[in-house]
C-alpha positions, 0 to 999 in steps of 0.5 A: 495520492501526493501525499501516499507518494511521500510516503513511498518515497520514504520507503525507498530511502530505507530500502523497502518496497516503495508502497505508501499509504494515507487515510483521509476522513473529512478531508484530512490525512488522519494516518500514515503509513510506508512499508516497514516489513524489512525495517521490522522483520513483519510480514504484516508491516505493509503501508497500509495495515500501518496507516489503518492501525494509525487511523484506528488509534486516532479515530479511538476504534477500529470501525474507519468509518468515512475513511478512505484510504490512497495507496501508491500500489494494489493493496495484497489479500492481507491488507484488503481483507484489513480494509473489509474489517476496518470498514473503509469507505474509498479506495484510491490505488495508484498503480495495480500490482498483477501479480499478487494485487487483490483489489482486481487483478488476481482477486477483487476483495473490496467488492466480493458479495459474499463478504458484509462489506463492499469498499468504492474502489478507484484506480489508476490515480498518479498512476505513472509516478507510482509505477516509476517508483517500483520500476527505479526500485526493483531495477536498482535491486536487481543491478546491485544483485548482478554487481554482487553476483560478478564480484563473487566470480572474481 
């Protein structure tokens, strides 16, 4: 989750949502990935979908198999339906996300029965820094906006 962490932190210095994301097979890190959906203008440039595309050139497929994949924040609807399709093994979240998470708080799609695939999930890992990290974010977005909105009034 360190490593996932990094990433994030990388997102940050670019002014994305700060969300990493690594996927690991045999005990390597095989792929990486930050937000990027700001930086490219790609409601699909999520860390996540980023690492798993990565992980799919390295691994010369799209089947993950005996992958699993750290991530800083609950995967979204979009990148656990990627996970189902990918065939990731493990899932290691850091932080979850109430209001849009889908790996247990709004929905629970790695463990859905009706879909063929079911992913291990495991949350609450590095948790505090991973919520740091979102909270320092959104409150230097929200402070900028209020500086920007003060300045208009004068």
């Amino acid at each position: 989750m360190r490593e996932a962490l990094q990433e994030a932190e990388q997102a940050f210095a670019i002014g994305e949502v700060p969300i990493g994301a690594v996927i690991v097979k045999d005990g390597e890190i095989i792929a990486r990935g930050h937000n990027l959906t700001e930086t490219t203008k790609d409601p699909t440039a999520h860390a996540e979908m980023i690492a798993i595309r990565r992980a799919a050139e390295v691994l010369g497929g799209w089947r993950l198999l005996g992958c699993s994949l750290y991530v800083t924040v609950e995967p979204c609807t979009m990148c656990a339906g990627a996970m189902i399709w990918a065939r990731i093994e493990n899932l290691y979240i850091g932080t979850m996300d109430p209001k849009a998470g889908a790996c247990g708080s709004v929905f629970n799609v790695p463990q859905e029965d009706r879909l063929n695939h079911r992913i291990h999930v495991e949350t609450g890992m590095m948790e505090d820094a991973c919520a740091q990290l979102l909270r320092q974010f959104f409150g230097q977005l929200r402070n900028r906006k209020k500086k920007n909105k003060s300045e208009e009034l004068t």
